[in-house]
Legacy VTK file of the C-alpha trace (Angstrom):
# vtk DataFile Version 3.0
C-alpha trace
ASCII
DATASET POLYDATA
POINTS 258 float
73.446 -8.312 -34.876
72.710 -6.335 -37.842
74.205 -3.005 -38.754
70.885 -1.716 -39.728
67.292 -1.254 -38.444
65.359 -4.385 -37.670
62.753 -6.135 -39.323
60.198 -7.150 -37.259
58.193 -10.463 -38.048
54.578 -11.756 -36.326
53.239 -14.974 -36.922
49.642 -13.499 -37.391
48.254 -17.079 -38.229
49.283 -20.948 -38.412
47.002 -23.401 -39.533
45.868 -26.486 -36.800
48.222 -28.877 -35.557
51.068 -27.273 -37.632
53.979 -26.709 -35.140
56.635 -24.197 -35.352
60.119 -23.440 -33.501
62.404 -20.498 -34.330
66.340 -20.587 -33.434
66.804 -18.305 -30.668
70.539 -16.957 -32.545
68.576 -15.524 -35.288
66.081 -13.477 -33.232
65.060 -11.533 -30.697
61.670 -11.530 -29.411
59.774 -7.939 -29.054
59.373 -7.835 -25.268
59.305 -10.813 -23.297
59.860 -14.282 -24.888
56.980 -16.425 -25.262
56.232 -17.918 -21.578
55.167 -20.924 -23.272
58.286 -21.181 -25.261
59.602 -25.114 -25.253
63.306 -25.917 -26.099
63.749 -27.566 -29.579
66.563 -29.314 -31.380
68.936 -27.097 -32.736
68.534 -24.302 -30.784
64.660 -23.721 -31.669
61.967 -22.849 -29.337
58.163 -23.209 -30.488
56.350 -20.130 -30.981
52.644 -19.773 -31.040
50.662 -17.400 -33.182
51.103 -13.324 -32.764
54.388 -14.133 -31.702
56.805 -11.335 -32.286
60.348 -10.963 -32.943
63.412 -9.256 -34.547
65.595 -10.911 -37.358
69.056 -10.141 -36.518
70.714 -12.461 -39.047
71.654 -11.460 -42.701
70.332 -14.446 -44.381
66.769 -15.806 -41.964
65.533 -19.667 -43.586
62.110 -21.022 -43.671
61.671 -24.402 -44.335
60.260 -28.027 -43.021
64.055 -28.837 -42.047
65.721 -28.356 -38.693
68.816 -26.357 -40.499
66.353 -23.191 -41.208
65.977 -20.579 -38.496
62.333 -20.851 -38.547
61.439 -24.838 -38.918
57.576 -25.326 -39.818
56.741 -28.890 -39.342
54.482 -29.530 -42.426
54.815 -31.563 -45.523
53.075 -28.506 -47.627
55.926 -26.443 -46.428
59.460 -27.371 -48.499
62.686 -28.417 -46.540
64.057 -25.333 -47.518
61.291 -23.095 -48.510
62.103 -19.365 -48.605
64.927 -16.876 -47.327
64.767 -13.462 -45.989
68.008 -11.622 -46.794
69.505 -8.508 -46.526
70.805 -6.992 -50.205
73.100 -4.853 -51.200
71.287 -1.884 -51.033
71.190 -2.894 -47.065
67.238 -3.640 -47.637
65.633 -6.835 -47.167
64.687 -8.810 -49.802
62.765 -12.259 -49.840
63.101 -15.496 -52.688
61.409 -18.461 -52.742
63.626 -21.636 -52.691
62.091 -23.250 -55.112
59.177 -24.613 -52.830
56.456 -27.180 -53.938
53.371 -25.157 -52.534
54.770 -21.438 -53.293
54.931 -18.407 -51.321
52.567 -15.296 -51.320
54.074 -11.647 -50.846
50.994 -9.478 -50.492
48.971 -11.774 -52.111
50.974 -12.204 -54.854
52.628 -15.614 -55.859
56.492 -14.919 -55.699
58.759 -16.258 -59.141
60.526 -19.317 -57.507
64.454 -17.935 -57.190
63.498 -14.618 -57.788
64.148 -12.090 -54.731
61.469 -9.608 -54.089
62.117 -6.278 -52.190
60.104 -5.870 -48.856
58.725 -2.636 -48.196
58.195 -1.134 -45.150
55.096 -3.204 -44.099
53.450 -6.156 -45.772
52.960 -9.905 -45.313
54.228 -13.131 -46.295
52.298 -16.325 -46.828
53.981 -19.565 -46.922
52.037 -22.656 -48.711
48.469 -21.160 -46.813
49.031 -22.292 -43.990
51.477 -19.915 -42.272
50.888 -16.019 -42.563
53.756 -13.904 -41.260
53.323 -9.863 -41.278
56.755 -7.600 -41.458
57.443 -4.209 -40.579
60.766 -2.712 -41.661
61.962 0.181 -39.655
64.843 1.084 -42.048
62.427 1.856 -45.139
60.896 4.660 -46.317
57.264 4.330 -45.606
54.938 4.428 -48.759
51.165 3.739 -48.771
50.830 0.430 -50.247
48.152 0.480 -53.335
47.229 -3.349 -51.898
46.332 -4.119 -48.335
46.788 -8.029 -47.139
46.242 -9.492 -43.961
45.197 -13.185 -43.961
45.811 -13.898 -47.509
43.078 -11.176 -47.921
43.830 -8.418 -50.368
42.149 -5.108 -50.599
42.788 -2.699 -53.267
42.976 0.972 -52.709
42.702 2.030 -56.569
39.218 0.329 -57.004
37.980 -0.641 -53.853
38.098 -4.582 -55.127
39.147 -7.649 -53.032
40.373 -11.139 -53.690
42.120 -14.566 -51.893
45.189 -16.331 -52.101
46.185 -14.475 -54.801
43.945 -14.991 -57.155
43.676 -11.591 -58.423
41.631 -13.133 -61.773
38.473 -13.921 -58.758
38.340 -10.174 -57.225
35.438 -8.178 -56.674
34.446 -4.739 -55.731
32.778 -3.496 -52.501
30.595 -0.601 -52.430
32.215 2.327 -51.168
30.990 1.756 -47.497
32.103 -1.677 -47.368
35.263 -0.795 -48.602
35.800 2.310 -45.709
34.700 -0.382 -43.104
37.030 -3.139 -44.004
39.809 -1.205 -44.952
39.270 0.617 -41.401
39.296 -3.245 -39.804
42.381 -4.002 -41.823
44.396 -1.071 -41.069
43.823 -1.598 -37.813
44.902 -5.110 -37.232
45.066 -6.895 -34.571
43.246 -3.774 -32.855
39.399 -3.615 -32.822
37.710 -0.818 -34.491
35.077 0.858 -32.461
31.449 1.806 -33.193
32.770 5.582 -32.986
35.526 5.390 -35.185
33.414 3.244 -37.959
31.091 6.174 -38.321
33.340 8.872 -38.634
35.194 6.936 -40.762
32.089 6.661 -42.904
29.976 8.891 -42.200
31.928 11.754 -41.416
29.566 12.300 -37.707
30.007 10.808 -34.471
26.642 11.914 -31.668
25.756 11.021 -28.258
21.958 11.044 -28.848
21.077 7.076 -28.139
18.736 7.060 -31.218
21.068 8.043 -34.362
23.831 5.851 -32.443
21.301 3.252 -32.598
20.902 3.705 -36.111
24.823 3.757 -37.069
24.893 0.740 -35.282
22.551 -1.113 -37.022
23.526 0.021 -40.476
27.377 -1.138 -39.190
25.731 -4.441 -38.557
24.139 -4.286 -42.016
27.284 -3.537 -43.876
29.051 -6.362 -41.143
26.849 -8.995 -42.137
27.422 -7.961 -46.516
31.296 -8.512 -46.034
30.215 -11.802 -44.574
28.587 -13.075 -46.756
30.657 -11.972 -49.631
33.791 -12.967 -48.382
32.284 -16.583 -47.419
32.008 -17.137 -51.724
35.893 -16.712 -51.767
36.921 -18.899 -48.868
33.646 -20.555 -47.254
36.187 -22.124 -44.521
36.407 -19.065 -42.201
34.908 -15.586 -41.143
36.657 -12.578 -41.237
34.593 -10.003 -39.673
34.484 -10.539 -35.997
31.967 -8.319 -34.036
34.009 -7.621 -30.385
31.313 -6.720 -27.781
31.525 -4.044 -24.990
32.743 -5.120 -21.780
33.676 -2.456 -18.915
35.386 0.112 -20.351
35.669 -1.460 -23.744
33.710 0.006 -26.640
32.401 -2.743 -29.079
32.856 -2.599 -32.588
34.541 -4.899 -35.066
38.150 -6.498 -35.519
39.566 -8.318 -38.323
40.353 -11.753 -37.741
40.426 -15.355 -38.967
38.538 -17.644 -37.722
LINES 1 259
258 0 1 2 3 4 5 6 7 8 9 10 11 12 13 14 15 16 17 18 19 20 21 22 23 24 25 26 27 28 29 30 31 32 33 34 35 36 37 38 39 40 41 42 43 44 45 46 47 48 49 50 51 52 53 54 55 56 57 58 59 60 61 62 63 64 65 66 67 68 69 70 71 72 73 74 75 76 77 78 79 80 81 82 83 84 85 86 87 88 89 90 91 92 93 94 95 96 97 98 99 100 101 102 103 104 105 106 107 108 109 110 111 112 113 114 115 116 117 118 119 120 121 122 123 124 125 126 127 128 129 130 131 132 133 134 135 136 137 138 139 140 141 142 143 144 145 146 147 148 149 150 151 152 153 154 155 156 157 158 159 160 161 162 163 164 165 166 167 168 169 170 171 172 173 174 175 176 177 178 179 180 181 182 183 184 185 186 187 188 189 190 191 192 193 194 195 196 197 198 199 200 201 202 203 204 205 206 207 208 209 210 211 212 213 214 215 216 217 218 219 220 221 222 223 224 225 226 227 228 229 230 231 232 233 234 235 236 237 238 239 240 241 242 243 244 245 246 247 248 249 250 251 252 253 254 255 256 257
C-alpha cells in the first residue's frame, strides 16, 4: 500500500468487444468488487465499465500485454502503453510509453516519454477507445480551466468545445448552452434535473405548471442545439441523454455516451 492518499480510477467508457482485466495486487476496488468479476491470467480479473478502484502500487501499467496491471486486449492499445507513477514530490504523474495510437490527458495528446502531473480530477484517454476518469485525494483541488469527460472538452475561459483533442476544430456555445452542458458535465454520471437546469440558467425555479412548462421546453430546445452540434464533431454517438421521470425520480438530462 501506498504511504499517501489514493488515487481513484473509473473506467467511464470502453469501446465494443474490447475486454479488460486489472491485477487484483495493484488495486482495490471502491466498495464491493465487481460481482461479475472473472479470474484472468496473471492475477487479472475483467472489469466492466464504471468500474471503480484504488491504485495502491507506485508504478500502475497499461498496456495490450499480460505484464501491465491493467491489460486492454486491443491491437490500437500498445503492449506497454502508459504508466501511472508516483514522483518525487509524492504526486502522481502519468507518461506515455511510447504508444502507437497516443494517449489523451484532458483532451490533450501527451509528448510520448514525457510525464505529466495529474491534478486532483481529470481523465485519461487511451488510443479512443478506453476513457478512464481520476480523482486524487492527496491534491490540492483547483478548478480546472478545461472540463473532459468522453474525450469531450469544454472550456471555461470562452465557453468553446472540441473532440479528441483537436483543439484546432473547437467551437463556442452560446452562453445557455454552455451553463447546460457544463451543468451535465459537472455532474457526471449523475442526472441533472429540470429544477436544477433552470436555476442554473435562469436564476428561478416555480411550481406554477405553465412557466415549468415553458423551462421545459426551452431545456428541450437548447437539448436538441447541443445535439446537433456535437453530432458535426463525432457523428458516431449522442451525448445528451434526456432521463425521464419515474416514481420519485425527477427527469432532466445526464451526460453520457452513447
Amino acid at each position: 500500500m501506498l504511504d499517501r492518499d489514493p488515487l481513484e480510477v473509473c473506467i467511464t467508457y470502453l469501446a465494443p468487444d474490447v475486454a479488460i482485466g486489472v491485477r487484483q495486487s495493484s488495486i482495490q476496488f471502491v466498495g464491493q468488487a465487481p460481482p461479475n468479476a472473472e479470474g484472468a491470467a496473471g492475477g487479472h480479473i475483467k472489469l466492466e465499465p464504471n468500474a471503480r478502484f484504488y491504485v495502491n502500487t507506485e508504478e500502475f501499467g497499461v498496456g495490450r500485454s499480460a505484464t501491465n496491471d491493467l491489460v486492454v486486449d486491443n491491437p490500437k492499445i500498445s503492449r506497454s502503453h502508459l504508466k501511472i507513477l508516483v514522483g518525487q514530490d509524492n504526486s502522481y504523474h502519468v507518461q506515455d510509453l511510447g504508444s502507437a495510437n497516443g494517449t489523451m490527458l484532458d483532451g490533450k495528446p501527451l509528448e510520448k516519454y514525457q510525464e505529466y502531473h495529474l491534478r486532483s480530477t481529470g481523465e485519461i484517454q487511451l488510443a479512443g477507445i478506453l476513457h478512464m476518469t481520476f480523482t486524487d485525494f492527496g491534491a490540492t483541488y483547483v478548478t480546472p480551466e478545461v472540463l473532459t469527460v468522453y474525450g469531450l472538452s469544454l472550456s471555461h475561459s470562452d465557453r468553446s468545445v472540441w473532440m479528441q483533442g483537436q483543439e484546432e476544430d473547437a467551437f463556442k456555445l452560446s452562453s445557455s448552452e454552455y451553463k447546460f452542458l457544463s451543468m451535465l458535465m459537472e455532474n457526471y454520471p449523475n442526472h441533472v434535473t429540470h429544477g436544477m437546469l433552470t436555476q442554473a440558467l435562469w436564476d428561478y425555479n416555480t411550481d406554477d405548471p405553465d412557466d415549468e412548462k415553458r423551462s421545459r421546453d426551452a431545456l428541450f430546445n437548447i437539448a436538441k442545439r447541443l445535439r446537433d452540434r456535437l453530432q458535426i464533431v463525432d457523428p458516431d454517438y449522442e451525448y445528451v441523454e434526456t432521463v425521464r421521470k419515474w416514481g420519485n425520480r425527477e427527469g432532466g438530462y445526464k451526460f453520457n455516451k452513447h
